[in-house]
N, CA, C and O atoms as a Tinker XYZ file with bonds, in Angstrom:
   348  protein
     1  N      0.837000   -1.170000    0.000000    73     2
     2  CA     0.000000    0.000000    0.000000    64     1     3
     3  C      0.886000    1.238000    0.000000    63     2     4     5
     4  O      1.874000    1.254000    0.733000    81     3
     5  N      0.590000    2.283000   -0.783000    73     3     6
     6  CA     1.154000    3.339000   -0.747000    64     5     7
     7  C      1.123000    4.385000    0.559000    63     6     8     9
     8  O      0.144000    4.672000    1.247000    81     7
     9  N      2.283000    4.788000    0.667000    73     7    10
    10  CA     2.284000    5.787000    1.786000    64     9    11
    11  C      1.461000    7.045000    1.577000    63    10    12    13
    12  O      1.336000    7.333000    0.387000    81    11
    13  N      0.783000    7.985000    2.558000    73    11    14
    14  CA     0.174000    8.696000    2.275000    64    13    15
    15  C      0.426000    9.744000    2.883000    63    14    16    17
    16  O      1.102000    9.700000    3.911000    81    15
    17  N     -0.156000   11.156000    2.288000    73    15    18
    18  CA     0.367000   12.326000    3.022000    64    17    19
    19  C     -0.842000   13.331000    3.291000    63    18    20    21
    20  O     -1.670000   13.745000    2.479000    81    19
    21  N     -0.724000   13.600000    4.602000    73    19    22
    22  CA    -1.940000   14.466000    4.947000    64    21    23
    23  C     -2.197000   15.679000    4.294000    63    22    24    25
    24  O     -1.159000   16.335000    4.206000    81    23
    25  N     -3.459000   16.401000    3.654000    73    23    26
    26  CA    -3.389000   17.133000    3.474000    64    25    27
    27  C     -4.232000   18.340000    4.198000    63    26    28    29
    28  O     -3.914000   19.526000    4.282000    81    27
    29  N     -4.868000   17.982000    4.468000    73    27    30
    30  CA    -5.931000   18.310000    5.627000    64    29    31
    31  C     -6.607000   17.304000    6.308000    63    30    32    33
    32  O     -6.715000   16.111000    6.025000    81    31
    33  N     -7.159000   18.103000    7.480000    73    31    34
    34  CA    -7.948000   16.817000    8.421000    64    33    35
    35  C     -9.279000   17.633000    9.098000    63    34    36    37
    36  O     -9.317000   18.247000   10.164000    81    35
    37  N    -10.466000   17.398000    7.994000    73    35    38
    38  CA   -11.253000   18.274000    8.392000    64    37    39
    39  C    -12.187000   17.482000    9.649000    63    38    40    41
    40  O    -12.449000   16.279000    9.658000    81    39
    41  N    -12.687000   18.694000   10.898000    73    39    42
    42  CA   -13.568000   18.172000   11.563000    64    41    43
    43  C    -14.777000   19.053000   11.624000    63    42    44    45
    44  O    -14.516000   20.188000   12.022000    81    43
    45  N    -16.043000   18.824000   11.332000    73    43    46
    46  CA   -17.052000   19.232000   10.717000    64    45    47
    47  C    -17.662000   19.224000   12.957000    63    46    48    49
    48  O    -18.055000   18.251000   13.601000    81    47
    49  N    -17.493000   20.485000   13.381000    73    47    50
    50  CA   -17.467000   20.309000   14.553000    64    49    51
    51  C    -19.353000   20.649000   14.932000    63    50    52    53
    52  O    -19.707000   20.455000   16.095000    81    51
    53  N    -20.178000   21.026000   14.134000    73    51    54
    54  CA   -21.327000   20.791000   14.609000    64    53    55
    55  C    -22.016000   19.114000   14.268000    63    54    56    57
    56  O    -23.219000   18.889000   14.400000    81    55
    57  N    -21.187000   18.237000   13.899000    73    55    58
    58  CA   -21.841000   17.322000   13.405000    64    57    59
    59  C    -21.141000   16.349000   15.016000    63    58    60    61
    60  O    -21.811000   15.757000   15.862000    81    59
    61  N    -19.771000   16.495000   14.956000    73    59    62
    62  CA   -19.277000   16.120000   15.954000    64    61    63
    63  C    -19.957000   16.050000   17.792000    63    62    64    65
    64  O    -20.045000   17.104000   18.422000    81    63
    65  N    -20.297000   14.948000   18.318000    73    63    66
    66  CA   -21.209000   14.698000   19.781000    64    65    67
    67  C    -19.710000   14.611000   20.564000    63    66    68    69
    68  O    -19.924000   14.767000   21.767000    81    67
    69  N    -18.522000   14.451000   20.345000    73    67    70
    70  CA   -17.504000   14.332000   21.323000    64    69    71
    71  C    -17.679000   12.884000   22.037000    63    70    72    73
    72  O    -17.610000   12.632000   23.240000    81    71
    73  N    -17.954000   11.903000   20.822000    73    71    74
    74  CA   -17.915000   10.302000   21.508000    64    73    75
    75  C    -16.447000   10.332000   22.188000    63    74    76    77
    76  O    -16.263000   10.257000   23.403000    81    75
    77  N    -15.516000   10.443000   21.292000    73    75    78
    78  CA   -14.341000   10.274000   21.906000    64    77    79
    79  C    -13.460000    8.987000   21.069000    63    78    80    81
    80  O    -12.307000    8.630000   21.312000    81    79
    81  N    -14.491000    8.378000   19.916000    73    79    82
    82  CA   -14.256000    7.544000   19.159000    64    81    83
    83  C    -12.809000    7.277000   18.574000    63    82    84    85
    84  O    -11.964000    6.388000   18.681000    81    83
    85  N    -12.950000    8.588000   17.844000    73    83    86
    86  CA   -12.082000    8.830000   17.174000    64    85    87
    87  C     -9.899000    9.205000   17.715000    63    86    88    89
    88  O     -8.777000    9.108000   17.218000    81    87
    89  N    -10.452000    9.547000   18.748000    73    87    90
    90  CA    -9.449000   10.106000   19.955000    64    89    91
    91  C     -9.249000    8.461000   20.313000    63    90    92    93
    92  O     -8.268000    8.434000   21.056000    81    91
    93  N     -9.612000    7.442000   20.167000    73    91    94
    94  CA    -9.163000    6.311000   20.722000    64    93    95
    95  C     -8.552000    5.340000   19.596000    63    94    96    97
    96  O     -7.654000    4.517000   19.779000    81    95
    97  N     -9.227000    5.607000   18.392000    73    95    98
    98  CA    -8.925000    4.904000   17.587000    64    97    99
    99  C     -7.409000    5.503000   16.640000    63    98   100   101
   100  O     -6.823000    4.882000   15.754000    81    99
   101  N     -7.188000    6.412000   17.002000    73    99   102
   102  CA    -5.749000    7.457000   16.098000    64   101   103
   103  C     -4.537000    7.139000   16.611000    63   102   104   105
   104  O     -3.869000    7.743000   17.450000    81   103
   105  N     -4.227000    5.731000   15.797000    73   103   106
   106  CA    -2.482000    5.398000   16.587000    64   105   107
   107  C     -1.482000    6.266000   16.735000    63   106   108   109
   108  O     -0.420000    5.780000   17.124000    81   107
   109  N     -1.520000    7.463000   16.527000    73   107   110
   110  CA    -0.624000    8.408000   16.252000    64   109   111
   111  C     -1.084000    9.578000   17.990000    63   110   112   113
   112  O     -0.254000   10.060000   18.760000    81   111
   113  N     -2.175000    9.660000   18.056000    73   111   114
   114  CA    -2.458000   10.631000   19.581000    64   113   115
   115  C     -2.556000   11.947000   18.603000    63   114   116   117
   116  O     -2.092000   12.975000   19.098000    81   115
   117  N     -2.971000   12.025000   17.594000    73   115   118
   118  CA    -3.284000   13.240000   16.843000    64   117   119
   119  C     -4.006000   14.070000   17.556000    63   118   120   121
   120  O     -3.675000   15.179000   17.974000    81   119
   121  N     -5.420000   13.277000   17.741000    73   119   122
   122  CA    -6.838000   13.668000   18.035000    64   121   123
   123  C     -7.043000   13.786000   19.587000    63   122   124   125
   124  O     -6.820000   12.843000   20.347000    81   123
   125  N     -7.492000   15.041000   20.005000    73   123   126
   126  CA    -8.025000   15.362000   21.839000    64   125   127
   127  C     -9.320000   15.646000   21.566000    63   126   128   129
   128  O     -9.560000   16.266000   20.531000    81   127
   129  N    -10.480000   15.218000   22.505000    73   127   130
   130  CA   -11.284000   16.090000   23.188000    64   129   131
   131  C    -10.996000   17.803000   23.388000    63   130   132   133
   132  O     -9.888000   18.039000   23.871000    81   131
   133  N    -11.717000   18.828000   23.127000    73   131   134
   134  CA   -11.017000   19.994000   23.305000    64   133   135
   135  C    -11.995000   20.233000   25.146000    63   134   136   137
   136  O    -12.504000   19.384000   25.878000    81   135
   137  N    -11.879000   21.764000   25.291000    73   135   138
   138  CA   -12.710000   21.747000   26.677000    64   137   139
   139  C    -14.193000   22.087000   25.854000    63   138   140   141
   140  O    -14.677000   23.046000   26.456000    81   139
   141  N    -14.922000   21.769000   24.950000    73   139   142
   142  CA   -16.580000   21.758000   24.400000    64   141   143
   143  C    -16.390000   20.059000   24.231000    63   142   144   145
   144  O    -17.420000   19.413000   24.424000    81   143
   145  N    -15.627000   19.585000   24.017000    73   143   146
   146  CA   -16.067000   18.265000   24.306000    64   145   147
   147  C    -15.857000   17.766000   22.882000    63   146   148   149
   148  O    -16.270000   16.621000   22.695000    81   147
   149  N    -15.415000   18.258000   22.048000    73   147   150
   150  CA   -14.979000   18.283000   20.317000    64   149   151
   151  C    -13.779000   17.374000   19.967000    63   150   152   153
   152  O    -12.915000   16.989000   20.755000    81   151
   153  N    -13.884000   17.078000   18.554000    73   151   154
   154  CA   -12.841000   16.795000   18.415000    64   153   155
   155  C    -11.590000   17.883000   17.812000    63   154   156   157
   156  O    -11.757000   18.939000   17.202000    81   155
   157  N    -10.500000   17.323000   18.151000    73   155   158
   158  CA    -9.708000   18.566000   17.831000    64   157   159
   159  C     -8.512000   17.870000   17.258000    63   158   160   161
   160  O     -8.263000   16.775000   17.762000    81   159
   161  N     -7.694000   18.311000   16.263000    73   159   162
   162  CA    -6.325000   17.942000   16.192000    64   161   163
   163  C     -5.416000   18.416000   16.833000    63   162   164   165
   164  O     -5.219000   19.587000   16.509000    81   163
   165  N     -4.776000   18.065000   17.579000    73   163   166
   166  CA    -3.396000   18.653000   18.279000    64   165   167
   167  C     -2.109000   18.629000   17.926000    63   166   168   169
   168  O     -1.231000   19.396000   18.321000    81   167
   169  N     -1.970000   17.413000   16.905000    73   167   170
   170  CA    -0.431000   17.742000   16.374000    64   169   171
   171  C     -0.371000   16.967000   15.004000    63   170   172   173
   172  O     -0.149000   15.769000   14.828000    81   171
   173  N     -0.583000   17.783000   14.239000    73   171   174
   174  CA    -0.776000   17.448000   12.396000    64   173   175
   175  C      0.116000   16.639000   11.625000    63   174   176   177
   176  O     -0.083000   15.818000   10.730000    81   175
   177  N      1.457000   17.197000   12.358000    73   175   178
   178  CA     2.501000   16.846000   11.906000    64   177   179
   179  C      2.716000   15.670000   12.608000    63   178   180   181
   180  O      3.889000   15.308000   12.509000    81   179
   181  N      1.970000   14.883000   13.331000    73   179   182
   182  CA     2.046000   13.647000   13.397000    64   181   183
   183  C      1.403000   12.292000   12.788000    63   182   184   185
   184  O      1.733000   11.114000   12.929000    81   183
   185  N      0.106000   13.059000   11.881000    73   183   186
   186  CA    -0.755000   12.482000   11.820000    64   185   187
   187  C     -0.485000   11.552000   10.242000    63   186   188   189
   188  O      0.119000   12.108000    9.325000    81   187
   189  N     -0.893000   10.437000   10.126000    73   187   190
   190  CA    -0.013000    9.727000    9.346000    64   189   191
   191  C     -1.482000    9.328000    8.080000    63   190   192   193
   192  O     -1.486000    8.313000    7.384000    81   191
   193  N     -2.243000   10.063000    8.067000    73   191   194
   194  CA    -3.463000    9.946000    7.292000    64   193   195
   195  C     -3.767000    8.299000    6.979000    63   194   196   197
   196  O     -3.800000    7.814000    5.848000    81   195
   197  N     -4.066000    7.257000    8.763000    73   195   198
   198  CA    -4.750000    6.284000    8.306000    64   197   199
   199  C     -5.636000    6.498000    7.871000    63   198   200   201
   200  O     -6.072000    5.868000    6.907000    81   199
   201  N     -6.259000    7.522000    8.454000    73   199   202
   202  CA    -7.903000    7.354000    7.813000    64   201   203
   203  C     -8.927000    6.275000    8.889000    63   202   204   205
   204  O    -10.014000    5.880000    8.467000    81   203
   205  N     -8.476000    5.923000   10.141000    73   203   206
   206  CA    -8.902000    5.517000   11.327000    64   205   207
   207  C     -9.839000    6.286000   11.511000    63   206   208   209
   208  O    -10.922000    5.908000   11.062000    81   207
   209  N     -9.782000    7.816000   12.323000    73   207   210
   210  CA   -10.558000    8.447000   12.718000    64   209   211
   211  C    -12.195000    8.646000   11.867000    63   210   212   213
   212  O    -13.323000    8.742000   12.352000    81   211
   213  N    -11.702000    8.654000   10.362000    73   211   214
   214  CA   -12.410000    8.950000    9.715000    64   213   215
   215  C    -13.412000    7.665000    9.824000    63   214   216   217
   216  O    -14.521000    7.728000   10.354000    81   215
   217  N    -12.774000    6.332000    9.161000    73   215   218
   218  CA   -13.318000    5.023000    9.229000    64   217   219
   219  C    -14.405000    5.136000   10.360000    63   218   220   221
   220  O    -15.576000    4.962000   10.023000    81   219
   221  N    -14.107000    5.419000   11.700000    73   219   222
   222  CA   -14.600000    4.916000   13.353000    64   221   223
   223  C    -15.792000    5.776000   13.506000    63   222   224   225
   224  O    -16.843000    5.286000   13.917000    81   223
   225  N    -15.685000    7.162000   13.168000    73   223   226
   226  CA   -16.540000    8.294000   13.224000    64   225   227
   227  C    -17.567000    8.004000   13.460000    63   226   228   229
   228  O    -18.080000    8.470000   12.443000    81   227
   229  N    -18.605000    7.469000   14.145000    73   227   230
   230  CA   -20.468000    7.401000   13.968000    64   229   231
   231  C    -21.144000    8.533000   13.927000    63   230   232   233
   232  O    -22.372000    8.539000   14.006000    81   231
   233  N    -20.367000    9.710000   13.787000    73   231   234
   234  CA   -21.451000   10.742000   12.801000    64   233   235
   235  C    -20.766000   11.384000   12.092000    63   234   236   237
   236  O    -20.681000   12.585000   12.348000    81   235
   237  N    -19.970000   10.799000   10.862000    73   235   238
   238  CA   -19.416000   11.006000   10.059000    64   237   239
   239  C    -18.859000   12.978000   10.238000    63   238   240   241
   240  O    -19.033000   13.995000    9.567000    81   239
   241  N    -18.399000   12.750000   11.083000    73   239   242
   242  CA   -17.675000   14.427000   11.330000    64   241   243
   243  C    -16.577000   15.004000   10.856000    63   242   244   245
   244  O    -16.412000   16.212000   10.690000    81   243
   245  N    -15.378000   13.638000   10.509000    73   243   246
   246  CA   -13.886000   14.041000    9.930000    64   245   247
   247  C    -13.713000   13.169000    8.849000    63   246   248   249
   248  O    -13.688000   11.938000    8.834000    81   247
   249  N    -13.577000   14.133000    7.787000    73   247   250
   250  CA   -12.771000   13.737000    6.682000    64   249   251
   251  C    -11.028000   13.937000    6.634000    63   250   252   253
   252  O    -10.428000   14.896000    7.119000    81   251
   253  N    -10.484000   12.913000    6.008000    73   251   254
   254  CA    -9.090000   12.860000    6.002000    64   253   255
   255  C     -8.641000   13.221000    4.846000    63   254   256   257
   256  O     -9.077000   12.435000    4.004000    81   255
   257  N     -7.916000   14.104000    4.336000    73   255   258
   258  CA    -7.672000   14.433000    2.642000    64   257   259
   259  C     -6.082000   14.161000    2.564000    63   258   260   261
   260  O     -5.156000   14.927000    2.827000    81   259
   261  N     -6.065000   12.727000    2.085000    73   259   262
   262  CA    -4.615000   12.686000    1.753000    64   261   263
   263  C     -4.753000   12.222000   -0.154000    63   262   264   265
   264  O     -5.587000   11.805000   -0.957000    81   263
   265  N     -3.156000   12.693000   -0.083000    73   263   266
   266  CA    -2.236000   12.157000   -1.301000    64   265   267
   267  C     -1.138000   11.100000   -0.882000    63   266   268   269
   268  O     -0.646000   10.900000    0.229000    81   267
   269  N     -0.862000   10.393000   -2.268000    73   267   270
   270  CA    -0.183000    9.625000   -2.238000    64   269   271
   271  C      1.237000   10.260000   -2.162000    63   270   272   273
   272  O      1.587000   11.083000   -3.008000    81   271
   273  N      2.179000    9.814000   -0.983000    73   271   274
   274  CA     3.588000   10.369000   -0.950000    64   273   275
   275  C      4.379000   10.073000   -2.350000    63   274   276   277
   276  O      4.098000    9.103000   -3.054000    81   275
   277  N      5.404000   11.023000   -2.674000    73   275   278
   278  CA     6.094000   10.601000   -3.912000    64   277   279
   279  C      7.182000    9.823000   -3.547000    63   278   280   281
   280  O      8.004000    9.916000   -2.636000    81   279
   281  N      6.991000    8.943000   -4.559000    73   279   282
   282  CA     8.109000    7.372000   -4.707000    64   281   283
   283  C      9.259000    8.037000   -4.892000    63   282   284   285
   284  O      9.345000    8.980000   -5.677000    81   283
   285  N     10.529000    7.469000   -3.974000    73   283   286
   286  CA    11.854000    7.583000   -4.103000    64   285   287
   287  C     12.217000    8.043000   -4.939000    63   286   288   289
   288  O     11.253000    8.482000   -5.568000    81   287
   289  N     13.298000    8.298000   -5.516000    73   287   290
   290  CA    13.604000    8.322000   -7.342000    64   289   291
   291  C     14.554000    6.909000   -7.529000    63   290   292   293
   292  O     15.644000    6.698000   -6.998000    81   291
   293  N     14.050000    6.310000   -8.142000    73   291   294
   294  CA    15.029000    4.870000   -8.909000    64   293   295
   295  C     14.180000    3.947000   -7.764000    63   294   296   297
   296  O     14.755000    2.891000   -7.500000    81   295
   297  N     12.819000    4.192000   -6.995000    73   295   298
   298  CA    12.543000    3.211000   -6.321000    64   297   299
   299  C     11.754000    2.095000   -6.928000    63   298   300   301
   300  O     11.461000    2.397000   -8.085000    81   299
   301  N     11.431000    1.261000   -6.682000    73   299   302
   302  CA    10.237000   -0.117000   -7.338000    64   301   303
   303  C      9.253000    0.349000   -6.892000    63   302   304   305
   304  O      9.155000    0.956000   -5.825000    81   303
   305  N      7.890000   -0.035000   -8.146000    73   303   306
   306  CA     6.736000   -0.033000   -7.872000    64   305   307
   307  C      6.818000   -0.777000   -7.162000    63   306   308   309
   308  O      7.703000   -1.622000   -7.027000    81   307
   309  N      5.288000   -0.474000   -6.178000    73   307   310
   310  CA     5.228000   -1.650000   -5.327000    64   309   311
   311  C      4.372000   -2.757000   -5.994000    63   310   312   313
   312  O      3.548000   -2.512000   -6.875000    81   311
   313  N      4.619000   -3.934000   -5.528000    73   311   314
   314  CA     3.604000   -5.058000   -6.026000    64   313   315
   315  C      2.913000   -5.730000   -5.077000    63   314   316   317
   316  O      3.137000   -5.712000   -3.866000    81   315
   317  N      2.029000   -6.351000   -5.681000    73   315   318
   318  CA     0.718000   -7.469000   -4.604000    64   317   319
   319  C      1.310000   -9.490000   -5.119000    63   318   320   321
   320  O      0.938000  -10.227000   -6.031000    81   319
   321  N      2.056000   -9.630000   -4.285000    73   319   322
   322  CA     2.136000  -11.031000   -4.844000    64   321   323
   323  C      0.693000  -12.061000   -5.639000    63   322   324   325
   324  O      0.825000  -12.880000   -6.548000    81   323
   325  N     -0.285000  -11.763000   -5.108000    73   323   326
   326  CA    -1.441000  -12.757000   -6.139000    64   325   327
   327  C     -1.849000  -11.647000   -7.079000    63   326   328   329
   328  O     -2.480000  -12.075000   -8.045000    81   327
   329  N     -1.670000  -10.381000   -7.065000    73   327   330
   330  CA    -2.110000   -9.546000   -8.205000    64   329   331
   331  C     -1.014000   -9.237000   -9.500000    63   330   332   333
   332  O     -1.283000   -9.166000  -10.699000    81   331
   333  N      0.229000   -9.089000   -8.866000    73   331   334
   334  CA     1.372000   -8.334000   -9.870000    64   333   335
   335  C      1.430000   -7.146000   -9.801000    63   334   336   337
   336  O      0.882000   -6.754000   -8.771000    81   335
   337  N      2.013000   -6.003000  -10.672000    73   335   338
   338  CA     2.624000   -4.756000  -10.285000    64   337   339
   339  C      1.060000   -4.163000  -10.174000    63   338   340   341
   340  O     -0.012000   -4.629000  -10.561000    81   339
   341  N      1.499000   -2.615000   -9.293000    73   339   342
   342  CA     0.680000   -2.414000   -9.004000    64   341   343
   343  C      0.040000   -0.575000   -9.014000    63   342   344   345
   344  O     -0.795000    0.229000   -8.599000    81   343
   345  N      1.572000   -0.889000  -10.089000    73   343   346
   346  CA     1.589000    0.939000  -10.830000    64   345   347
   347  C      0.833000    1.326000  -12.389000    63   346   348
   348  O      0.864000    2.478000  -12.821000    81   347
């Protein structure tokens, strides 16, 4: 799978109830509770655009907007052993 790069990390904060979902599911500790009970990003530059938060969301509040990072120079496509290349 290709690496990915954040480009924004929107949180649509009236849609947002402050489950806390999302803040649990972000292997990275991106995502806090703020003091309204929101979700918030706290450190961007950590955030590795799984796309967790987004996935977990039950009221669809954060979208994740990534791109694909650019390949090395002289690096290999990547491949899927039962599929083949995958560029």
């Amino acid at each position: 799978m290709a690496k990915k790069l954040l480009k924004e990390l929107l949180i649509d904060r009236a849609r947002c109830k402050g489950c806390g979902i999302c803040v649990h599911f972000c292997p990275k500790d991106v995502l806090v509770l703020d003091e309204e009970d929101k979700a918030a990003a706290m450190s961007l530059k950590d955030c590795i655009a799984c796309g967790m938060c987004e996935l977990y969301c039950p009221d669809l509040a954060i979208e994740v907007v990534a791109e694909d990072a650019p390949r090395a120079a002289g690096a290999a496509p990547e491949t899927c052993e039962t599929a083949g290349s995958a560029s």
